[in-house]
C-alpha positions as CSV (number, residue, x, y, z in Angstrom):
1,X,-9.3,11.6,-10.7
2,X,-5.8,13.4,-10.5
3,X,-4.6,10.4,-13.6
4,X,-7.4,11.9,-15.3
5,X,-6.8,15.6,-15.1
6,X,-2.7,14.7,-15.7
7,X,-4.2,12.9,-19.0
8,X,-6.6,16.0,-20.2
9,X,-3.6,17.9,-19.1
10,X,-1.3,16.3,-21.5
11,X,-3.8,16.7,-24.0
12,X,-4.3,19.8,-23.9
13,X,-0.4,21.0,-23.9
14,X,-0.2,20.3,-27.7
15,X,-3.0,22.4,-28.5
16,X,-1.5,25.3,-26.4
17,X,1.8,25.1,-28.5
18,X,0.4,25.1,-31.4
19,X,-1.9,28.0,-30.6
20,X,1.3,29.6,-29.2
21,X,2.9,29.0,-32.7
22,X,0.5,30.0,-35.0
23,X,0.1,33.6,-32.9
24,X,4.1,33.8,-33.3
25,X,3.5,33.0,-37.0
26,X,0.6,35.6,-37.6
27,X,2.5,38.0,-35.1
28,X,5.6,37.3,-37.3
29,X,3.9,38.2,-40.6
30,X,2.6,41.5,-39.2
31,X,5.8,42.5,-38.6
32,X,6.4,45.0,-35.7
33,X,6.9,48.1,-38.3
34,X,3.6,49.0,-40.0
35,X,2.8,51.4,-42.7
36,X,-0.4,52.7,-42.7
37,X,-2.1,53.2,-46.3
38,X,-5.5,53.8,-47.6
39,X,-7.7,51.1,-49.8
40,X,-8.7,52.4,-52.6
41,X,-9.9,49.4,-54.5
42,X,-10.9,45.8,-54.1
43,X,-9.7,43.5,-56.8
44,X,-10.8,40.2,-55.6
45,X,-11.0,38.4,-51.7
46,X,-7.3,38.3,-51.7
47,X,-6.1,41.2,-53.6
48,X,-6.5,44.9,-53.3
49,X,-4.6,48.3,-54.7
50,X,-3.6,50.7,-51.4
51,X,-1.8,54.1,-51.5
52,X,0.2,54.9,-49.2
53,X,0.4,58.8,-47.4
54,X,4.1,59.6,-49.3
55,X,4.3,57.4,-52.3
56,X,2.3,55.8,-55.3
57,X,-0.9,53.1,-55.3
58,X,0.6,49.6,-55.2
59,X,-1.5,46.2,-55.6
60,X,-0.8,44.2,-53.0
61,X,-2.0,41.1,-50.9
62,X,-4.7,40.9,-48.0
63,X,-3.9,38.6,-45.6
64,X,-6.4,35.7,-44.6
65,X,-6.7,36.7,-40.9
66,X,-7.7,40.4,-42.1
67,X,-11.5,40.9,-41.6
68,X,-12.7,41.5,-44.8
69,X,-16.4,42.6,-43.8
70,X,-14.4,46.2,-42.6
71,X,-12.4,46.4,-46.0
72,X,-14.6,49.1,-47.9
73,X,-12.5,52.1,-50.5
74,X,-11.3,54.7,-48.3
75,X,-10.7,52.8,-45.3
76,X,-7.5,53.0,-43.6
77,X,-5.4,50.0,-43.4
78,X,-2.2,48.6,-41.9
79,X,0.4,47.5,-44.6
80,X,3.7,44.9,-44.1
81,X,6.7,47.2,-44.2
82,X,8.7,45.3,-46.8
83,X,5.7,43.1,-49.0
84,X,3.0,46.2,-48.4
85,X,0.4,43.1,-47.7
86,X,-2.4,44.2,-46.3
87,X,-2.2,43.2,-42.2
88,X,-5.3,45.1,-40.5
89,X,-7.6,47.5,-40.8
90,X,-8.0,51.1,-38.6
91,X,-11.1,52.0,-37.5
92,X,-12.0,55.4,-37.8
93,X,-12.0,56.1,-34.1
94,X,-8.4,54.9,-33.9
95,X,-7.0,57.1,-36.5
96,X,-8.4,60.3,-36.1
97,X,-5.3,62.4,-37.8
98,X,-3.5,60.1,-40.2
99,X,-5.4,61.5,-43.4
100,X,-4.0,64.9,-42.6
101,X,-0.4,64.1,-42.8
102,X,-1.4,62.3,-46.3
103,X,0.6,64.7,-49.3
104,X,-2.4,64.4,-51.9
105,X,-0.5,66.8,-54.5
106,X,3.6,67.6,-54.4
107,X,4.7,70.7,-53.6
108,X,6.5,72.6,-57.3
């Protein structure tokens, strides 16, 4: 019985690393500095144009692990500081005062 659980054991270790690894990966490509941005149109499953609060729209990636069933127009995401890739997406309940810092005309 305890050869048995040493073999699941040893099993089971690769899985765990590579589990550990592809968080570090996923965690890595979200980077630790966020923009935040709003959608404003889908192009395709992989593709979308977001504006952020302070400069112009861009077209930029969505990532694979974003769920796409919350992406809708309007909604506010969180962008990759350097690629503007699309990373996650806020619910409204978690970003209650975001859209009032957004500069929708420039002061003359």
């Amino acid at each position: 019985m305890e050869e048995e659980y040493i073999q699941n054991q040893e099993r089971l270790r690769p899985s765990e690393e590579k589990t550990q690894e592809d968080r570090e990966k996923v965690d890595e490509l979200r980077g630790t500095p966020m923009g935040v941005g709003t959608l404003e149109e889908i192009i395709d499953d992989s593709h979308a144009i977001v504006s952020s609060a302070v400069g112009p729209e861009h077209y930029v990636c969505i990532l694979s692990f974003v769920d796409k069933d919350l992406l809708e127009p309007g909604c506010t995401v969180l962008t990759h500081h350097k690629s503007l890739a699309v990373v996650g997406v806020l619910q409204d309940k978690t970003d209650p005062l975001v859209n009032v810092m957004k500069v929708d005309k420039a002061p003359l």
